[in-house]
Each structure stands twice: as structure tokens, then as C-alpha cells.
C-alpha positions in Angstrom: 0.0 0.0 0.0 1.6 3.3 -0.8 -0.1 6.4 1.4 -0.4 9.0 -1.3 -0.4 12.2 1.1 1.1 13.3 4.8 3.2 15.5 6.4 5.8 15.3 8.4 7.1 18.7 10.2 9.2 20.3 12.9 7.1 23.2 14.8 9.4 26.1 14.3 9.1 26.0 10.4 5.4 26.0 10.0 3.8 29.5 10.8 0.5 28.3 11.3 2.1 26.5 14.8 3.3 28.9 16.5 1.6 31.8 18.3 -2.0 32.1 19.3 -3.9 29.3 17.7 -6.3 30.4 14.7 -9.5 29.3 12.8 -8.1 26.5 10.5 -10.1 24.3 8.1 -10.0 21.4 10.4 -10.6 22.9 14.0 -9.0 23.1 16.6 -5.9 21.6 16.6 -3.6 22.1 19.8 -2.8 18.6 19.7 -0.6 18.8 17.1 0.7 21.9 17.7 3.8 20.2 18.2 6.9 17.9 16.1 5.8 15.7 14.3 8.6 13.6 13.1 9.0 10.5 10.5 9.5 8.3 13.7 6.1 9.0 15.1 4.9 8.8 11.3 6.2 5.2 11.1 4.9 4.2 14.4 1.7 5.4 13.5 1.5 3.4 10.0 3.6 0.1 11.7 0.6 -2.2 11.3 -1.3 -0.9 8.4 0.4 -2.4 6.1 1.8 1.3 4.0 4.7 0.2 2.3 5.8 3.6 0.7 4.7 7.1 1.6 4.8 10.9 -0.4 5.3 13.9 1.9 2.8 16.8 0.7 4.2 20.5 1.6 2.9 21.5 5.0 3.0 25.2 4.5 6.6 26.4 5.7 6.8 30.3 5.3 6.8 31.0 1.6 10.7 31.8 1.2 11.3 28.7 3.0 9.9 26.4 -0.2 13.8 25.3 -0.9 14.5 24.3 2.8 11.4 22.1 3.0 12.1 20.0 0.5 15.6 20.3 1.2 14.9 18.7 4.9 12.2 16.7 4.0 14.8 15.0 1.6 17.7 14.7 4.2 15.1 12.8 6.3 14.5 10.2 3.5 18.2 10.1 2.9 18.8 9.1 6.6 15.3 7.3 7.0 14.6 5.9 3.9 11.0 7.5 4.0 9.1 9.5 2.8 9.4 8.3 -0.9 8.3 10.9 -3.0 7.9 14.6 -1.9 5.6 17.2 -3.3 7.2 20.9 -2.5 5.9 24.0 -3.1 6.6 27.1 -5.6 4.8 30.2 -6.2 3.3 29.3 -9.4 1.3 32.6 -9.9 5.2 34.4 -9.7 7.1 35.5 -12.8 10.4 33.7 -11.3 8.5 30.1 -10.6 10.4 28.3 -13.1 13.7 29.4 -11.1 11.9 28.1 -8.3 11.3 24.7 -10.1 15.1 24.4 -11.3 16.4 24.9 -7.6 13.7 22.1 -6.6 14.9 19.7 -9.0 18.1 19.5 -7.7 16.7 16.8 -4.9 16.3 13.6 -6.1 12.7 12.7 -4.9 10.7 15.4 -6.0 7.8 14.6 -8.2 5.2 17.6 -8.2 4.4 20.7 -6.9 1.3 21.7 -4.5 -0.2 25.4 -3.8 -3.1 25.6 -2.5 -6.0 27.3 -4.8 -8.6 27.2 -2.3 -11.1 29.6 -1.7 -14.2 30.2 0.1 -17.1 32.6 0.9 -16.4 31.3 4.9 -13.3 33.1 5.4 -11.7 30.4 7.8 -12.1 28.1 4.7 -10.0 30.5 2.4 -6.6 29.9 1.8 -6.5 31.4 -1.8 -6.5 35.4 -2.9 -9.3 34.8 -5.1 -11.7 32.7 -6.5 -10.7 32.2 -10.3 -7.3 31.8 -9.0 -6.9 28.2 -11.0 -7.7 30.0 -14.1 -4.8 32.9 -13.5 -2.9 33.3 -16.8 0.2 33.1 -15.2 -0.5 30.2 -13.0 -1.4 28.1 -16.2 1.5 28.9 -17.9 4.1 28.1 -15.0 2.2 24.8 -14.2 2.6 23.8 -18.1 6.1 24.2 -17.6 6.0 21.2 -15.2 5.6 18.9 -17.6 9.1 19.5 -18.4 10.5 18.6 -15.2 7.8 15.3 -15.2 6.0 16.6 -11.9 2.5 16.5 -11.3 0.4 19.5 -9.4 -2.0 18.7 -6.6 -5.1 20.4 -7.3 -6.5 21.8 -4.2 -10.2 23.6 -4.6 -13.5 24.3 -3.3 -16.6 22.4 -5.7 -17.6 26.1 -6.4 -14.0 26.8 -8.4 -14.0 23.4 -10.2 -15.1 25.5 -13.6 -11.7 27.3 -13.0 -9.9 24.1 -12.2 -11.1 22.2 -15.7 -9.8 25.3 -17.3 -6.4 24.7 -15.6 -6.7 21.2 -16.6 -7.5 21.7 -20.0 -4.7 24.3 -20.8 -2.2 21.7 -19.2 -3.1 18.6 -20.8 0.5 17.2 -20.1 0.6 17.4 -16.6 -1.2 15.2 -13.9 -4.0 16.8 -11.8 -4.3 15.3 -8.8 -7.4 16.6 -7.3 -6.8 16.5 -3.4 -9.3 15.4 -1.1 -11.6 14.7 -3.8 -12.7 18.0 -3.9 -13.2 19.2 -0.6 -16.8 18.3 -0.4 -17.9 20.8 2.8 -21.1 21.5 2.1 -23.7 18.5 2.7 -26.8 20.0 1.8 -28.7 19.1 -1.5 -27.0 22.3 -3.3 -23.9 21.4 -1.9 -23.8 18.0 -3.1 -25.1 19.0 -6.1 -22.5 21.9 -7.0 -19.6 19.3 -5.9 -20.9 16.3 -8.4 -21.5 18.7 -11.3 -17.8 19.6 -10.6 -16.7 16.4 -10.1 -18.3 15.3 -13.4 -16.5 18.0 -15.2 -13.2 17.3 -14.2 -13.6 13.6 -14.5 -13.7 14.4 -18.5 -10.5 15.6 -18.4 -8.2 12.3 -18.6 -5.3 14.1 -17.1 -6.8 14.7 -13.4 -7.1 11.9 -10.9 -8.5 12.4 -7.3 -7.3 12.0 -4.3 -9.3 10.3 -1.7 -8.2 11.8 1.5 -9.2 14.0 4.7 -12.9 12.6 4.8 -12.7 14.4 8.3 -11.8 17.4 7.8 -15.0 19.5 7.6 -17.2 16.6 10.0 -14.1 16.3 12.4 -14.4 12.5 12.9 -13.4 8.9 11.0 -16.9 8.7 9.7 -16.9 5.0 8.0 -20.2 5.6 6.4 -19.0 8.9 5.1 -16.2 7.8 3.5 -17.8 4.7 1.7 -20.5 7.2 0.6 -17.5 9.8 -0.8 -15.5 6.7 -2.7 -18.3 5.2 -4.5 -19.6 8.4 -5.5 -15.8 9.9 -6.5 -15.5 6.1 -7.9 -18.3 5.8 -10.3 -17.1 9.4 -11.6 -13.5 8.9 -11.8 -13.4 5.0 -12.2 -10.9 3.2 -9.4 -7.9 3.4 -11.4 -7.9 7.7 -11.5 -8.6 7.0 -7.6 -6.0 6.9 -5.2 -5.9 6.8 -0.8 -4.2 9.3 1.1 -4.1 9.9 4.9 -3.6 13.4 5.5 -1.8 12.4 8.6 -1.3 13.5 11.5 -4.6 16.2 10.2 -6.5 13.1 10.9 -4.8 12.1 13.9 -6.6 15.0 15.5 -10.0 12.7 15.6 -9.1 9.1 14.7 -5.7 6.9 14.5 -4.5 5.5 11.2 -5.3 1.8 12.8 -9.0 2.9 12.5 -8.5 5.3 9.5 -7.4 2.2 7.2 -9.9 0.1 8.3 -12.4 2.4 8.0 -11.4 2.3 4.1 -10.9 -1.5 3.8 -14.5 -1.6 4.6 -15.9 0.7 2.5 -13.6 -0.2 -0.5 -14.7 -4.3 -0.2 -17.2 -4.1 -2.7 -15.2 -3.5 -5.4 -12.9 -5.5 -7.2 -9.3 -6.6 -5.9 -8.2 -4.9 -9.0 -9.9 -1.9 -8.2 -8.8 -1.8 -4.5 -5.4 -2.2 -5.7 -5.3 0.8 -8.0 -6.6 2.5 -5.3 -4.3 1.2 -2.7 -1.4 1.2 -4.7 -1.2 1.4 -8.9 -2.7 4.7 -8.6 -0.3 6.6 -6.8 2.4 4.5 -7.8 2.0 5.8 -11.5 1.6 9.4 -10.8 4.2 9.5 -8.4 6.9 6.6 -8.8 7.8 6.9 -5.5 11.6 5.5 -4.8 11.6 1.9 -3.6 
């Protein structure tokens, strides 16, 4: 089993630790306002049966982008985990692809992550702007990512998919990975409704896969029912092998262990095919990003 998405971080690089706590997307979260090493990673995942793992950028401070990935690599060196990382560049800047070429320079990167997400709720806004996704700029300097053979994880609201397909489309050689299979946060009829028409749109495009990941994150708990409900629905869309597991550990930790978190999908995935649990489990994120053995 590969885990397609966690973090890994040390408290004085990430902002959003230190100080007074603030609203965040997830809630409260003093509990991990705190290290959290690769050792307590692997602990976590010892019986679950993860076999390789990709470290997804944790938000150091912007000018930091370089010494993420830069530590997150000595860690693999030294620990032989994670295997993949994605970092992070300013793709909406004029000097991203200098960005890129100082990030290529570390042997396990294999895509780039910045976070388009944006909200009328303003603790659920990370992003300037709405239409960010379809930013001129932006498109152009993810393009150019196809020359390094990176991916970008695609992170939006259902009510900016429009402006994701149009990322999508203008990038047709680059891999989407949709994170979190599209943040679904809003579980009213509307809300399902805006995030399947989405959903549906992007599932056209045959360059964007989904990640299925973070089921908690708006409900706050390992709902099993929940996430069965979001992979059959993501799925029947997508189709298994466009699908592929993430953990968003230790986010998830907050409400739920990764003992519980697996199972939770192990049950909710037995229905389909062992092919189609495998893609899932494994081919999926295997393919997109050919983590290091």
C-alpha cells in the first residue's frame, strides 16, 4: 500500500504553529501543535500495512519552499522514508520556473502543490481569489512542469471546479491530482449537487485523478459511512484506477488513529474489485508518483 499524502514537520518552520492558535479548516488543533517527526509517522503506519509514503508540503513560510524540501529529503536520505515529496513554488510568480530548477536538484521530488482554495467562509479560504486556477500566469508556469515530469496537486473548493477544468485543459500534459476529492464541505442538496456537477467536469479531463483523503476534515471524525458514501460516489465518476488513498496524517490524527482510519477504508472499498482496490491502494499513486523503492 503506498499512502499518497502526509506531512511530516518540525514546529518552528510552520507559521501556522506557533503563536496564538487560529480558525483553520480542520478545527482546533492544539494537539498537534507540536513535532511531528518520521519516527512517530512510522509508528503510527507500523501495522497498516503502508509500504511507501509521499510527503505533501505543510505550508513552511513561503521563502522557505527550498528548505522544505531540502529537509524533507535529508530525512529520506537518513530514514529511507518518505518516498516521493511534493514541494511547493509560487506558481502565480514570474520567477517560478527558477523556483522549479532549484527544486529539481533533490532527487525525490515529483510535483508541486499550492493551494487554490477559496471560500465565501473566510476560515475556509486559503487562496486570494476565486478564479485563482484559471490565472494566466499560474497556467503557464504549471505547463512548464511537464518539463520537469511533476504533477500538481489540485486543491479547490466544488464552487472553483469550472476554473480548475480550465487549468486542466490548458495543461493537458501534466497530472491533476485533485486533493481530497474536492473538498466536499457542504452536505446539503445544493452542496452535493455543485460538488458532483464539478466532479463530473473534471472527471472528462483524462489528465486529473482524485485524491481520496481528509474525509474528516470539515465533519471532524473517522466517519466510515461517510467515506464509503465519498469513494463510490468519487468512484463511479473517476473509475478506481484515477482513484487513489491518502491519509492526511497527522490532520486526521486530530480525531481518529490510522489503525481505524485504514480500516475504515478497507471496509468501505470491499465491494469493489481486488483490482480496483489495488489501483486505489497502490497502482494509482504509484504511477503518478513513482515513489523511490
Amino acid at each position: 500500500m503506498i499512502d499518497a499524502h502526509h506531512h511530516i514537520w518540525r514546529r518552528k518552520d510552520l507559521p501556522w504553529l506557533r503563536g496564538p492558535e487560529q480558525p483553520r479548516i480542520f478545527g482546533p488543533y492544539a494537539a498537534i501543535r507540536r513535532d511531528y517527526p518520521i519516527d512517530e509517522y512510522l509508528a503510527d503506519i507500523a501495522e497498516s500495512g503502508i509500504e511507501r509514503s509521499v510527503y505533501v508540503q505543510a505550508n513552511w513560510a513561503k521563502a522557505d519552499f527550498g528548505n522544505e524540501v531540502a529537509w524533507v529529503q535529508s530525512i529520506a536520505d537518513s530514514h529511507g522514508w518518505p518516498n516521493a515529496i511534493v514541494g511547493y513554488a509560487d506558481m502565480c510568480s514570474v520567477e517560478a520556473d527558477l523556483q522549479l530548477q532549484g527544486l529539481a536538484r533533490y532527487p525525490l521530488m515529483r510535483g508541486i502543490r499550492q493551494q487554490l482554495h477559496w471560500h465565501t467562509n473566510p476560515a475556509y479560504r486559503f487562496a486570494a481569489r476565486e478564479d485563482l486556477p484559471a490565472d494566466p500566469v499560474l497556467k503557464q508556469n504549471v505547463a512548464r512542469l511537464a518539463d520537469y515530469g511533476w504533477s500538481f496537486d489540485l486543491q479547490v473548493f466544488a464552487s472553483q471546479m469550472a476554473f480548475a477544468a480550465e487549468l486542466a485543459e490548458s495543461c493537458p500534459d501534466v497530472t491533476m491530482i485533485l486533493q481530497h476529492a474536492g473538498m466536499l464541505e457542504d452536505l446539503s442538496e445544493d452542496g452535493m449537487a455543485l460538488w458532483k456537477t464539478g466532479m463530473e467536469r473534471l472527471a472528462g479531463l483524462p489528465n486529473v485523478v482524485v485524491k481520496l483523503s481528509a474525509f474528516g476534515t470539515f465533519i471532524h471524525r473517522n466517519d466510515a459511512e461517510f467515506i464509503g458514501r465519498m469513494i463510490c460516489d468519487t468512484v463511479e465518476m473517476f473509475g478506481a484506477d484515477r482513484c487513489m488513498f491518502g491519509s492526511n496524517f497527522p490532520i486526521e490524527k486530530l480525531w481518529t488513529s490510522f489503525e481505524d482510519l485504514i480500516s475504515a477504508f478497507r471496509q468501505q472499498t470491499e465491494y469493489l474489485t481486488a483490482a480496483e482496490r489495488n489501483a486505489i491502494f497502490r497502482e494509482t499513486a504509484a504511477g503518478v508518483y513513482r515513489p523511490a523503492s
